[in-house]
N, C-alpha and C positions, 0 to 999 in steps of 0.2 A: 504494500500500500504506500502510497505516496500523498505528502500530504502538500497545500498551496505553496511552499516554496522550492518544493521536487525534493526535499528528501526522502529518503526511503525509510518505512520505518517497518516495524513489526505489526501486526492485529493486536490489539487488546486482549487478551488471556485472562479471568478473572478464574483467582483461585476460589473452590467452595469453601465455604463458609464451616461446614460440616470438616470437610479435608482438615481444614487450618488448627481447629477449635483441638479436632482429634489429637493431631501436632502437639497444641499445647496443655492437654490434659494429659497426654504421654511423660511430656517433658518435666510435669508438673509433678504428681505421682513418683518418677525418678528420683526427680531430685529429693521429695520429700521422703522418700525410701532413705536414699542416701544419706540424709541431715539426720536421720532418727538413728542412725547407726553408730552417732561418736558415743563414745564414752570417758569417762573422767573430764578433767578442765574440756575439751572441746564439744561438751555437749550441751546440745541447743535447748531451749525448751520450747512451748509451744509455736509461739509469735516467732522464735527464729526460724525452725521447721516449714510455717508456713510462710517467711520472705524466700528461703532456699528454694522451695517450690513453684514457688513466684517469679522468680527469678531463673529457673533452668526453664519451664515454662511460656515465659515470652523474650526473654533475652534475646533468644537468636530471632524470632521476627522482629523486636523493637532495632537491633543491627541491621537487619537486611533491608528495613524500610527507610531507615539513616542513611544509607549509604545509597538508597536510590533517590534520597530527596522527595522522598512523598509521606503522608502523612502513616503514623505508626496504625498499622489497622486495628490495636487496641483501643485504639482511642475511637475509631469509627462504629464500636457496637458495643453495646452492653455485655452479649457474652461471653467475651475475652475475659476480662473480669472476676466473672460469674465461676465460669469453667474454672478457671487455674485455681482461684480458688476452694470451690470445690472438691479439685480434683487431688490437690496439698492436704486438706483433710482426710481423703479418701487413702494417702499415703502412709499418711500418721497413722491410722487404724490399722494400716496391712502391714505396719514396722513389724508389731511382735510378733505375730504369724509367722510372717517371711523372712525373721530374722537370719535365717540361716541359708536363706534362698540368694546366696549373692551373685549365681549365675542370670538370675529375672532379673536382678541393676541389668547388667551387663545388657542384655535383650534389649528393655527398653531401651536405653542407653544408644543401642546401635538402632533402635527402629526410631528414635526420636533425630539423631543425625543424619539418618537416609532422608527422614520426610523434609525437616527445615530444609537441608541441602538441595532437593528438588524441586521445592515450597518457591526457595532463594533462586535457584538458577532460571526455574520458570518466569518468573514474575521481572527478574533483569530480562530477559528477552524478549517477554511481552509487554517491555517498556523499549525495549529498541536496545537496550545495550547489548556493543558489541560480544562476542563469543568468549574470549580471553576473560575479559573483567566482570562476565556475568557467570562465569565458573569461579571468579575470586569471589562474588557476592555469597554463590553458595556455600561456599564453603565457610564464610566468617556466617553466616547463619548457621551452618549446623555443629561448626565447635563454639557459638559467641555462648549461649547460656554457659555452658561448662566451665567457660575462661571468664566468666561474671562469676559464679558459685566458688569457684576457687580463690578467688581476688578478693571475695568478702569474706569468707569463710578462713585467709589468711593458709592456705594449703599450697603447695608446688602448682603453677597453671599446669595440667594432667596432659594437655598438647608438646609439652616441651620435654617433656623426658622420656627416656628410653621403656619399651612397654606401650606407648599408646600409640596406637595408627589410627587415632583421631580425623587429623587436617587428611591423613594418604588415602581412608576411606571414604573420606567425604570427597578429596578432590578426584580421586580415579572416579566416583560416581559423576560426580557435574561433569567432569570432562568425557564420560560416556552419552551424554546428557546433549552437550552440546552438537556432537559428532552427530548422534541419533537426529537431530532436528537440524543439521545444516545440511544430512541426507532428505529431509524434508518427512520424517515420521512424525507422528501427532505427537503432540504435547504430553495426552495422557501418556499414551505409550513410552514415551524417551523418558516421561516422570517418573514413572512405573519401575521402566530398568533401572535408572540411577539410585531411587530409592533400593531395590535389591541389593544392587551390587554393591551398596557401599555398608548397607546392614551385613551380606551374609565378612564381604573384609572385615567387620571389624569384630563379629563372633570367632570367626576364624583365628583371627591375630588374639585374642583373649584364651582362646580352646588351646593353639597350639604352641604357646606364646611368640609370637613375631612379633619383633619389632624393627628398626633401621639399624644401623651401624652406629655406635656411638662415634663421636667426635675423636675420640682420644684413641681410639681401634684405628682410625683412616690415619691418624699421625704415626703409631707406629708402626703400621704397612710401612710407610715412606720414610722410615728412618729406615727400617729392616732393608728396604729395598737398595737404598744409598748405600748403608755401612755392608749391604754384602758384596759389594764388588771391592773391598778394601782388603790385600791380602794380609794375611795372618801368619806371624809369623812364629812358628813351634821353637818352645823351648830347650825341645832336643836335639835341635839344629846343631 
């Protein structure tokens, strides 16, 4: 489509309303699994439990609407609101149940990153941004709760260290994402895939643990590599 002064732009895309909410009653639920988990000094009580939830919840859409310059769609309905919190009590009650279910974090966890990240990359394309930077949107959408919840919560950002394929689940997804729609596949469909593929990577990287190469592993490759062409010379020469 083209609009009066011949640029080209994308069709309009509106994400459901229902899709979205589900998004942040997933993310909601997680995070308040996860808040009900500290114990001793980092343990929250109720009102912090429910901003933790609150905040994994709509974090990664209040980023991804930020970063397109449009209005947070929390603010455009009531049941943003409603839901998250809602769905942070609903967490708080399945704490002690589930306390021992730390593989259901993990699930939601990966099914809350696939959605935001598809949620993200759909809604930058069906605003016209280009392919590259609507693959960065998704992806600061589906790790931005997590790197809010750790920032206040005063924890390591879980993106930065070794163990999490966070940002490489999400981003291998959006950039399956974009591929799939510059092929000219429907939105749902390209959504659909990226949400999978970056849910089943990041089950996978938690099952089997994978993660990247530390920093300090690629340094001493290349020390290794350098000092082995240095001859050595035997003492019983």
């Amino acid at each position: 489509m083209g609009d009066e002064n011949g640029i080209v732009t994308e069709p309009t895309f509106i994400i459901p309303l229902w899709a979205d909410l589900t998004a942040v009653a997933l993310g909601a639920v997680q995070g308040a699994l996860f808040a009900s988990g500290f114990r001793g000094e980092r343990r929250l009580d109720l009102l912090g439990v429910a901003i933790i939830g609150t905040v994994v919840g709509l974090g990664g859409g209040l980023i991804r609407d930020l970063l397109l310059n449009v209005r947070p769609s929390m603010l455009s309905n009531d049941w943003y609101l409603i839901t998250v919190l809602a769905a942070s009590l609903l967490g708080m009650l399945l704490a002690a149940p589930l306390r021992r279910l730390n593989f259901l974090i993990v699930v939601l966890d990966a099914l809350v990153i696939g959605m935001f990240g598809a949620f993200g990359t759909v809604k930058a394309l069906g605003l016209g941004v280009p392919l590259v930077p609507a693959v960065f949107v998704g992806v600061c959408a589906a790790v931005g709760g997590g790197v809010l919840r750790d920032t206040i919560m005063g924890l390591p950002v879980a993106i930065m260290h070794v163990g999490s394929l966070y940002a490489v689940a999400a981003g291998a997804g959006c950039v399956l994402l974009v591929v799939l729609h510059a092929l000219g596949v429907d939105y749902f469909v390209a959504g659909l895939s990226c949400f999978g593929l970056t849910a089943v990577i990041r089950v996978l990287a938690v099952v089997f643990d994978l993660s990247l190469p530390e920093q300090r592993m690629l340094y001493r490759r290349k020390v290794a590599a350098e000092t082995a062409t240095i001859p050595i010379i035997s003492r019983d020469r």
